[in-house]
N, C-alpha and C positions, 0 to 999 in steps of 0.2 A: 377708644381704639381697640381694646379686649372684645367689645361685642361684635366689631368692623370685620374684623380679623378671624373671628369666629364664622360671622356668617358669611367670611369666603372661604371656609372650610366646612362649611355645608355644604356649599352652591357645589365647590367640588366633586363631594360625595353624592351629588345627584348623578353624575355621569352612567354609573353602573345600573341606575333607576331608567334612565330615559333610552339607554341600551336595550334595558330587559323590554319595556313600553314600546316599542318600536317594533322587538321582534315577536310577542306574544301578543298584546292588545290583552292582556287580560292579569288573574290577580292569583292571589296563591291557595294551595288547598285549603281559604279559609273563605267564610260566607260573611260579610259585615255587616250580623245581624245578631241577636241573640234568641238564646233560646226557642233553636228551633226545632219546633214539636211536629207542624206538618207541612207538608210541601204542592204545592199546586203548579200542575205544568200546562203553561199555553199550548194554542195552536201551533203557535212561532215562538223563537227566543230563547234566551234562560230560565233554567227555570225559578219559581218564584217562592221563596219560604217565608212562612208563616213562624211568624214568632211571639213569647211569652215577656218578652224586655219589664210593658209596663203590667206584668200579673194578668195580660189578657191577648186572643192573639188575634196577630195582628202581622199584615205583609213586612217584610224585612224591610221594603222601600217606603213603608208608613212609618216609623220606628224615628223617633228621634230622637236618639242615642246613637253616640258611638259604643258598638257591641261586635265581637268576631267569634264564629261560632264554626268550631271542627267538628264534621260529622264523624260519624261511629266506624262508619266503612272506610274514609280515611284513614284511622288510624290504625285499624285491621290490616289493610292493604300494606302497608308498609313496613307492619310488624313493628310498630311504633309507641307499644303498647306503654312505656315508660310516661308516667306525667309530666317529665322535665323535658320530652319531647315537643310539649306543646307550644316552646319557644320556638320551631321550626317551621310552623303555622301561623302564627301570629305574631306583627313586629307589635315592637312597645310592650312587648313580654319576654322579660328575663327573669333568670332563675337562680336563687343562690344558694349553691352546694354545698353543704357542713355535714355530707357523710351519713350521720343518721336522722332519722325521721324527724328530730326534735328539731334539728336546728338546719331543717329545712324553708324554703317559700319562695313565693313568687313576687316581682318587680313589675308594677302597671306605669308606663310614663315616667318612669326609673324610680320610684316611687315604691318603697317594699320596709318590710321588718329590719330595722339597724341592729336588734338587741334580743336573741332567742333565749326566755329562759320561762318557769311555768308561769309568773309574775304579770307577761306583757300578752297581751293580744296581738294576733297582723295584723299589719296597715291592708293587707291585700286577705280578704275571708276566703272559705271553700264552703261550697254550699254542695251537696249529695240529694237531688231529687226535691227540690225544698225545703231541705234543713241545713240549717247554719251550724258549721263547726265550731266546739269552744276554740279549737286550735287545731292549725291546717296541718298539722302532723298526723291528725288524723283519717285525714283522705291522699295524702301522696302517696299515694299507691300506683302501680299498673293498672291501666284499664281497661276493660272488656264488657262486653254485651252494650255498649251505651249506643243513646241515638244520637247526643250531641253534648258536645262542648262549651261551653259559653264563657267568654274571656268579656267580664262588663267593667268597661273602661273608666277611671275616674270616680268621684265617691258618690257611694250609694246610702244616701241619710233618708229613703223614704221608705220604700217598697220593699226591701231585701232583709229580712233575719234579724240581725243586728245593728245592722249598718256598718259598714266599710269605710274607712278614709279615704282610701285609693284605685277599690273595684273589688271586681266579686270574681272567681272560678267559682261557676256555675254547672256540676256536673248531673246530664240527666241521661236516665238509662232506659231502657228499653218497658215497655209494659205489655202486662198480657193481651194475647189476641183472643177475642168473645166470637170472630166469626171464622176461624178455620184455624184445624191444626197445621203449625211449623215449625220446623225445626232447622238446624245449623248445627254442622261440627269439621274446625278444622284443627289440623296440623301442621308445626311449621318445625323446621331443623337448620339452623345454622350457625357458621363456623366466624368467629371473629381472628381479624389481624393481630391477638396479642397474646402468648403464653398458649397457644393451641387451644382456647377455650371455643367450645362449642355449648347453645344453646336448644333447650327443646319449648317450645310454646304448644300447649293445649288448653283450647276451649272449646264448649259446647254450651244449647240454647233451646231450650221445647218448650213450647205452648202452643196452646190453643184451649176450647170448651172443656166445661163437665158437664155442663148444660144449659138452656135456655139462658142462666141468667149468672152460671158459675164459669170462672175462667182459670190460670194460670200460668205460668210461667217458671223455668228451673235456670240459672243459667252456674255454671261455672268454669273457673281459669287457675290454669298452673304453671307457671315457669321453671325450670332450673337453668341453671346457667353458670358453669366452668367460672373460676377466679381469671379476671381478666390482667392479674398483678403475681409475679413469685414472692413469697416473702423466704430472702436468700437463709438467716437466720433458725427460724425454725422451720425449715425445707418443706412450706406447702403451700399449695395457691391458696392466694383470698382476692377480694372486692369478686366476690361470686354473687347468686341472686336467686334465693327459692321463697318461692310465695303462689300461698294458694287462698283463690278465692270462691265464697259459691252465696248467690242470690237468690230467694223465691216470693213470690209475689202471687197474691192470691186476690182476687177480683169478686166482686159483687153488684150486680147490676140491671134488678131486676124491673124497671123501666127507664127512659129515657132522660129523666129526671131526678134521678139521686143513682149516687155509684160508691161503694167504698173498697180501697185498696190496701191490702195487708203486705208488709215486705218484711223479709228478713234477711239480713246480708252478712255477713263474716269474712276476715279477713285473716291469714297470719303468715305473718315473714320472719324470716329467720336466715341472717346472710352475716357470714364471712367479711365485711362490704367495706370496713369506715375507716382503714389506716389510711394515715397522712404521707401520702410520698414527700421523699425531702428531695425539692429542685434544688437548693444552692444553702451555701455555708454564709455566717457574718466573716468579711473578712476579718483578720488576725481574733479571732475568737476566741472569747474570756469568759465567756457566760455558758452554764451550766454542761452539761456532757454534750462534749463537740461532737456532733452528726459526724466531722470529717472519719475522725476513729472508728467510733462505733455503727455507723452504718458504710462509711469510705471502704473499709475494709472487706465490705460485701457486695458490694456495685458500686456503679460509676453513678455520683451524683450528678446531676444536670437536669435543663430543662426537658430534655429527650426520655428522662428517667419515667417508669411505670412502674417499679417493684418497691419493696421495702424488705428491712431488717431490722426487725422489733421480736423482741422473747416474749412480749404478752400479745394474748388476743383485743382485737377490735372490733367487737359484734356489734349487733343491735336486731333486735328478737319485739315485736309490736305483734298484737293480736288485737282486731276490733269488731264490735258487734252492732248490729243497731236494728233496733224494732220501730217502723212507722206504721200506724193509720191517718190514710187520707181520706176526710167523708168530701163529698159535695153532692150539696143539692141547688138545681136548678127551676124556675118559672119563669112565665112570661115576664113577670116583674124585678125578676134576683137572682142572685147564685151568689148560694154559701159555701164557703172552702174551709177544710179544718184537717190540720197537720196536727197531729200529734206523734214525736219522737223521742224515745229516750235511747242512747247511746253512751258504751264501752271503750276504754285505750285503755290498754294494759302494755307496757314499752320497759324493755328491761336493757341497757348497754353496757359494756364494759371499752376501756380505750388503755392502750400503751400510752400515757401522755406523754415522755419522754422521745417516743418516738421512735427508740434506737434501740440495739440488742443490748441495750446495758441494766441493769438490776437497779433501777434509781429511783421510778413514780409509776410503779404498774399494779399496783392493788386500786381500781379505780371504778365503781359503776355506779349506776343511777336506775334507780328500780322506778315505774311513776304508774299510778291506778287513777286514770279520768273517770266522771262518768254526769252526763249533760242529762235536761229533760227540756223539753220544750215543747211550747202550745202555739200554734197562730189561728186565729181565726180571722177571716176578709169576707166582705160581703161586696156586691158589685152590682152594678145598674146592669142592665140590656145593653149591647150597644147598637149602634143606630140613631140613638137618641141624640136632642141639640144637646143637651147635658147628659155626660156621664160620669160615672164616680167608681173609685174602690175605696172600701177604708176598712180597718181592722185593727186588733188588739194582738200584742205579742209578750211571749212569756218564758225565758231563759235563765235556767238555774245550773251552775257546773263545780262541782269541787273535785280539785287535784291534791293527791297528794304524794310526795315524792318524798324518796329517800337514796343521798349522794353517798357514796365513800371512797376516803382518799387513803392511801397510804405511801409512805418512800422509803426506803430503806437508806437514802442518803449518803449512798457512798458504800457501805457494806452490806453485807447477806443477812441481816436481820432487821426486821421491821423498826425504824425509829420514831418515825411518825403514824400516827391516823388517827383519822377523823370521823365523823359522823355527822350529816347535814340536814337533819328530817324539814320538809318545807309543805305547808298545806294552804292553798287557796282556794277561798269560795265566793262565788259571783255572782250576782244576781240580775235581771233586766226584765223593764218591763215598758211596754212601748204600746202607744196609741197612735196610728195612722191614716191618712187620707188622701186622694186625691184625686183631682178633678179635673176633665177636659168641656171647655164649651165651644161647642163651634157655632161662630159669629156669619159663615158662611160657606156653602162646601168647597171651599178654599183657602178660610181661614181658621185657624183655632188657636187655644191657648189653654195651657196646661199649669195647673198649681198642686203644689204638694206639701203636706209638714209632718213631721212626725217629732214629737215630745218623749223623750229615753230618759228613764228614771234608772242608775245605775247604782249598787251597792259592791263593798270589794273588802273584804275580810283574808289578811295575808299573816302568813308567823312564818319565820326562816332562824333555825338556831345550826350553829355551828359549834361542836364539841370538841374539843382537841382529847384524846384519851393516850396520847406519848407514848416513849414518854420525852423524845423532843418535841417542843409546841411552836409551830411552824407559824400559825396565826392567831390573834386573839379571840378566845370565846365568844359567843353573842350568843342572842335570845332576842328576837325582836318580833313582834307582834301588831299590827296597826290595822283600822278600819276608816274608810270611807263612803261616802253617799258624793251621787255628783246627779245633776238633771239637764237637759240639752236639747232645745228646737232645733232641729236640722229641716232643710224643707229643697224645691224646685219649681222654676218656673220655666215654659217651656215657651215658644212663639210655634206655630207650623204655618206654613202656609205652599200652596200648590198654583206655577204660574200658568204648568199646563198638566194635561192627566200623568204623565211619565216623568215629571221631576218634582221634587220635593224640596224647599229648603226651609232649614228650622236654625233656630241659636236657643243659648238655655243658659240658665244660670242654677247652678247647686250649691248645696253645703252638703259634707258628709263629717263622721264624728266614730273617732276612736274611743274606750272607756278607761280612765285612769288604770295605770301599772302600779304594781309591787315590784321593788327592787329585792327580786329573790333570788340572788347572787349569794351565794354560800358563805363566800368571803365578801365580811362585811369591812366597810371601810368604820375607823373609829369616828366618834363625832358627830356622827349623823342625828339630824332633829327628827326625822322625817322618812320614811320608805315609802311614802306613798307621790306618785308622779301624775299631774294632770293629766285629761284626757285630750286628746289629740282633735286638732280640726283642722277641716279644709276647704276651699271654696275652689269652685270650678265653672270656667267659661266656655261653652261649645258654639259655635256656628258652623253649617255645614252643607251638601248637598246630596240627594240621592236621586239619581235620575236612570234613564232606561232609552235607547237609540237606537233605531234604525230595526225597528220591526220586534226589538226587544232582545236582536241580538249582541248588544254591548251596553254591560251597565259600570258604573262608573257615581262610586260613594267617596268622597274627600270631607275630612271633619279637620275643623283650624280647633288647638284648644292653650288654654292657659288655668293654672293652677296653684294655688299656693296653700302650705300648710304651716301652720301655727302650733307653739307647743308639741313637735313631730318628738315625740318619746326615744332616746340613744343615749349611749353612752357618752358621759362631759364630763369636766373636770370642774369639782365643786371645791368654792371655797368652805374649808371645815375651820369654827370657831376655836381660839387656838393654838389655831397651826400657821404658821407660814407658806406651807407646801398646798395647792388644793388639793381634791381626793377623788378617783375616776366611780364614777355611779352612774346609775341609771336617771338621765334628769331631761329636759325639754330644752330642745334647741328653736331659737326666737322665731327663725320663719327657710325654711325652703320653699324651692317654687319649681314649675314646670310647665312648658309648651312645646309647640309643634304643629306639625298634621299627620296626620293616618289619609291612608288610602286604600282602594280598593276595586281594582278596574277587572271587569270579567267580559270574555268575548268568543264567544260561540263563532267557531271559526265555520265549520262545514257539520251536516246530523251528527259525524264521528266523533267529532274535533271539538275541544274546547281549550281555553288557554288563560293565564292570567298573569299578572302579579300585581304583590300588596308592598306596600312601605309606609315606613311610618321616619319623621327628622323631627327628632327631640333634643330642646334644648332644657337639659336640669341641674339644679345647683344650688347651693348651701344658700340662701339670700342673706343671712345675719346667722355667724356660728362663730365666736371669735372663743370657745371654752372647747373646742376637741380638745380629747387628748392626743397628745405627740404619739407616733408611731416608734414602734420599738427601734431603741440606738438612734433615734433622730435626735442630734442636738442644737443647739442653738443659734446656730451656722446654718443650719437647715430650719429655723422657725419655730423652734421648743423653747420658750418662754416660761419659766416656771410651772410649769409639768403640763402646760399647754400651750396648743396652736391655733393658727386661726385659718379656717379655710371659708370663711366667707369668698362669696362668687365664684367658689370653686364648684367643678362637674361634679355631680352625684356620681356614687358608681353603681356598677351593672347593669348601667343602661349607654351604650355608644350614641354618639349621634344620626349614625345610620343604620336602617337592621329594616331589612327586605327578603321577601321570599317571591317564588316564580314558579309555576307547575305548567302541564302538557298532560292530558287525559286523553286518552285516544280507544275507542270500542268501537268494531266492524264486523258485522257478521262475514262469514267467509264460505260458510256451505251447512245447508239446510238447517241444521237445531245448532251449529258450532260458531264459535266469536270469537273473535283475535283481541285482546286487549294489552295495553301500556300506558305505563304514566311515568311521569317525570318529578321531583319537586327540587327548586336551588333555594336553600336558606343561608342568610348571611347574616353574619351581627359584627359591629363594627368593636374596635379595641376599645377599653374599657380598664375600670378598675376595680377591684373585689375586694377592695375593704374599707370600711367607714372612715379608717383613718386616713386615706388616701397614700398610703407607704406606697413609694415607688413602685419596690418592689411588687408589686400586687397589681402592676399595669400587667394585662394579657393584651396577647396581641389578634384580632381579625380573626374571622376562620371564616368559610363557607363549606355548606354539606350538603352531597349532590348527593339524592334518593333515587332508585327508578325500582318500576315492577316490569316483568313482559310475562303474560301467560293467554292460557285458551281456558274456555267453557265451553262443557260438552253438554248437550242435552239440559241445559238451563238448572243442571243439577250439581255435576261435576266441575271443578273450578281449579288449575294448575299451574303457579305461574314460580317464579325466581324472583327474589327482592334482593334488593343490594343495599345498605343505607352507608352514607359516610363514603362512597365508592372510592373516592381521592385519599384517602388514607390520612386525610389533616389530622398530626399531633396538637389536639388547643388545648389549653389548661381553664378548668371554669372556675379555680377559687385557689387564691395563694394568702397565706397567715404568717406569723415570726411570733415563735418561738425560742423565750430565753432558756428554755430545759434543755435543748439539743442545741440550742446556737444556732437555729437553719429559719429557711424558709420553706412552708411546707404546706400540701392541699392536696387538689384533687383532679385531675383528668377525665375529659369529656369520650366514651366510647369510641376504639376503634373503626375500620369498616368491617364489616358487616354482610354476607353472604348467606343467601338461605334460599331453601327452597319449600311451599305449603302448599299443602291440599284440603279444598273447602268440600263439602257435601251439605246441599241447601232441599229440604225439603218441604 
């Protein structure tokens, strides 16, 4: 009856889908392809991208994968430069907010990291040009100069870096031009609906030759951006936003047959950014310094709230670096590819944990120095041929080490507690790959993949109490393991006529065992090391093209399920009677649905679309969560656990759609009138593992538009609006026993600006 009931509270939520379908015919600023590197435009129709999905490229309507790929100039246009933007683009992608960089990431098929600490891997990777991050805290950045986006759906155990459990952000950026110099620089200025804060956006981009056979490329980007929040307490604004970034890429390419590419990118932010607004109090409140006093006293708490009142700062200050060589060489017979990457995180935080202007837990930061190396080499057939192949060697080395500190004064003005958490982990991977397409007929074929991951994981987390109240027990813990894992894919394609395509597929994709490097350690423990994560995945789907090519129209059906999925449970500790909450493997989640993707070239000017994705996900076997804070026994807290078997995953609604309107018309002699639209929608939701009520959000939608002119194909003038409707949504709510509240974080106001590009 659960499942009955459900799925007529989907069929529901289609209304607003078959609305949008009706009056667009087409799909959102996203392309349902990946990795698209080049684009080829017909006589007639849409046009047609060329994409890298399987490490080769290939038309977006060849591709059988579910993949959605935001181009570069989208997110320009919009001014949308933020990465958690890219949930506005893409449904089946959500984002989970924790303020700074660390305990940030992204959600595929609702399907994301339950557990941020340096210990775990994501379920969902970030890949920058072809390198796999140790950890996606090191690319959530703003983004700039890129050519595309790639959002690869469901687990990637073959082709990709390390392999993914859930999908890859795949980000790829611009490269040098070897046949003419170009350049780009714009400016952007605007004013947001909160605390009078204004923003400035600058970037710029030059390349072109040195000569026959040398090229280049500079690009760089800066933001500042006003605190969008007062903190009433110590009278200044914060969740402000300065980050500057700058890339250069150097080229080599002296025939048609081997090319090598030098990058170097840097990154450093430094923001104001990560205090937790308090939305609402526990009623009749007993537990630790009540939010009502200590912050009541300075504003109005509620869900309407955007400010705080906290006596310490909540920074977060990350600077990253990274040096790649990409060789490749090509013949009639081969092409060799060779990445080699070593990269920098250096990520320093401090937080109010308490929350409130009271003098209770604010000595508190977390200093962390990453630093990764990595090799891939691929080799590859020609393609054309009845067999073709990639296969390659990969080689991943990263150690973190981190150092926490806590202190509280505990009620009076001098320090009674602290602590010291130093915690160092080192990882290793090394992965042999392959795979293979043979076509049985130029209309059918069949695709096989495997790849074999040899995993090492060396973790120590000690916890000091130096007083001289001792708040928690000491620890020193130390552990190694070795883990090894076939993941692989098998593909069907087949073509009934030259303009449609339908393919199914089966995958495995594979996480690598966690460190339970939680500072406070639970007593008792046998063990801090946590299996590695797996998942299995079913696609079937279609990608076709109509009506002279000017309507296309991509739908993928998928199901998924993951085993051993790494979060926080409640273990039993030998002993004890109480279990103990740790980082340990929940028996099986699962997920399904479909994606869409309908594009429809209305008139030359006119194009239209929208995308949706109806996902159903959910706990399949979890009967050890732990109970959400105050939840008691009357509400399903059973000896310091609950069970949400068949319960919704959160952060992922079951509806979430977007819809765009692009419109370009020349209007007199070298001048063009342009406009665009985009509506994104994510349906309500829940933002915490535990499923605490309180942490349901509810709906929002965000209407984007641009309107401007280009003058002389050089000059470019236009007004962006993002968020126009002013929706107050809240992206992440927590409970805290230190203040007694419930507290998070707010999704950007609207948004008004005006920029000028100069493209030469």
């Amino acid at each position: 009856m659960r499942k009955q009931v459900q799925g007529n509270a989907i069929k529901s939520k289609l209304n607003p889908i078959c609305n949008a379908v009706a009056l667009l015919l087409g799909t959102s600023l996203v392309t349902g392809g990946a990795a698209a590197q080049e684009s080829e435009v017909p006589s007639t129709g849409i046009e047609i991208i060329s994409v890298k999905a399987t490490k080769r490229t290939e038309s977006l309507q060849d591709v059988a994968v579910s993949v959605a790929a935001v181009k570069g100039d989208t997110i320009e246009k919009l001014s949308a430069n933020g990465v958690e933007n890219l949930t506005q683009f893409v449904p089946n992608l959500s984002f989970q907010d924790g303020g700074e960089a660390k305990s940030k990431g992204f959600n595929i098929r609702g399907i994301g990291t339950a557990t941020f600490n340096d210990g775990v891997e994501e379920s969902v990777g970030v890949a920058i040009d072809g390198v796999t991050l140790g950890r996606s805290g090191m690319g959530l950045y703003d983004l700039y100069d890129v050519s595309t986006v790639e959002v690869l759906r469901g687990p990637q155990g073959t082709l990709f870096g390390k392999g993914a459990s859930a999908g890859v952000i795949s980000i790829n950026t611009n490269d040098p031009n070897l046949n003419y110099f170009e350049s780009q620089v714009r400016a952007a200025y605007g004013q947001y609906d909160a605390n009078d804060a204004g923003e400035v956006q600058l970037n710029a981009a030059v390349s072109g030759p040195l000569s026959d056979s040398w090229a280049f490329r500079l690009a760089a980007y800066k933001v500042e951006r006003d605190g969008l929040a007062r903190d009433y307490f110590r009278n200044i604004d914060t969740h402000d936003k300065d980050q500057q970034s700058m890339r250069a890429k150097l080229l080599y390419q002296p025939n048609d047959n081997f090319s090598a590419k030098f990058t170097f990118d840097f990154t450093d932010s430094d923001n104001d950014c990560c205090a937790e607004i308090v939305f609402a109090t526990r009623e009749n409140n007993t537990a630790g310094a009540a939010a009502d006093t200590y912050v009541g006293d300075y504003l109005d708490i509620g869900w309407d709230n955007r400010d705080v009142a906290q006596n310490a700062p909540t920074t977060d200050k990350n600077t990253v670096r990274g040096y790649t060589v990409d060789l490749n060489y090509s013949n009639d017979d081969i092409e060799v590819t060779a990445i080699s990457a070593f990269r920098t995180w250096d990520s320093f935080k401090t937080t109010d944990t308490d929350k409130t202007s009271r003098d209770y837990f604010d000595v508190t930061s977390t200093g962390t120095s990453s630093e990764q190396f990595s090799q891939e080499i691929r080799v590859a057939s020609p393609q054309g041929e009845q067999l073709e192949y990639v296969t390659g060697i990969y080689f991943f080395e990263q150690s973190i080490n981190s150092l926490e500190i806590f202190g509280a004064s505990l009620g009076a003005d001098i320090i009674q507690n602290y602590s010291e958490n130093p915690i160092r982990i080192d990882s290793r991977s090394v992965a042999v790959f392959g795979s293979a397409t043979y076509h049985f007929t130029e209309q059918f074929d069949v695709t096989a993949g495997l790849r074999y991951t040899n995993e090492d994981l060396d973790g120590t987390v000690v916890h000091q109490e130096l007083g001289p109240v001792e708040l928690f027990a000491n620890a020193n813990a130390s552990e190694t393991t070795t883990d090894n894992k076939v993941t692989g894919r098998v593909a069907l394609r087949y073509y009934p006529s030259e303009e449609v395509m339908l393919f199914a597929s089966y995958g495995t994709g594979y996480k690598s065992p966690a460190f339970n490097a939680n500072s406070i350690q639970p007593a008792g423990l046998t063990t801090q090391i946590v299996p590695g994560e797996e998942s299995q995945m079913y696609e079937a789907g279609i990608k076709s093209r109509w009506f002279d090519g000017n309507l296309q129209t991509n739908i993928t059906f998928f199901y998924s399920t993951f085993e051993g999925f790494q979060a926080s449970a409640a273990v039993p500790i030998e002993g004890s009677e109480v279990p103990s909450n740790r980082l340990a493997s929940v028996d099986e989640i699962k997920t399904q649905g479909l994606e869409a993707d309908i594009t429809y070239q209305v008139t030359e000017d006119l194009i239209s679309g929208v995308s949706f994705s109806l996902t159903d996900s959910e706990f399949g076997d979890f009967d050890t969560s732990p109970c959400y804070r105050w939840q008691t026994a009357e509400l399903g807290c059973v000896n310091s656990s609950q069970n949400l078997t068949g319960k919704a995953l959160p952060y992922q609604g079951d509806l979430q759609y977007s819809a765009y309107l692009d419109y370009e018309t020349e209007i007199s002699g070298d001048k063009a009138l342009f406009a665009s639209m985009n509506y994104a929608w994510m349906d309500e939701r829940n933002t915490d593992w535990t499923l605490d009520p309180m942490a349901q959000v509810d709906s929002y939608g965000l209407l984007s538009a641009r309107l401007g002119i280009r003058l002389a194909e050089r000059w470019e003038f236009s007004i962006v609006g993002n968020n126009l409707t002013n929706e107050d949504y809240v992206t992440k709510v927590r409970s805290s026993g230190l203040c007694g509240c419930y507290s998070g974080w707010k999704g950007t106001p609207r948004y008004v600006g005006i920029s000028a590009t100069y493209t030469y």
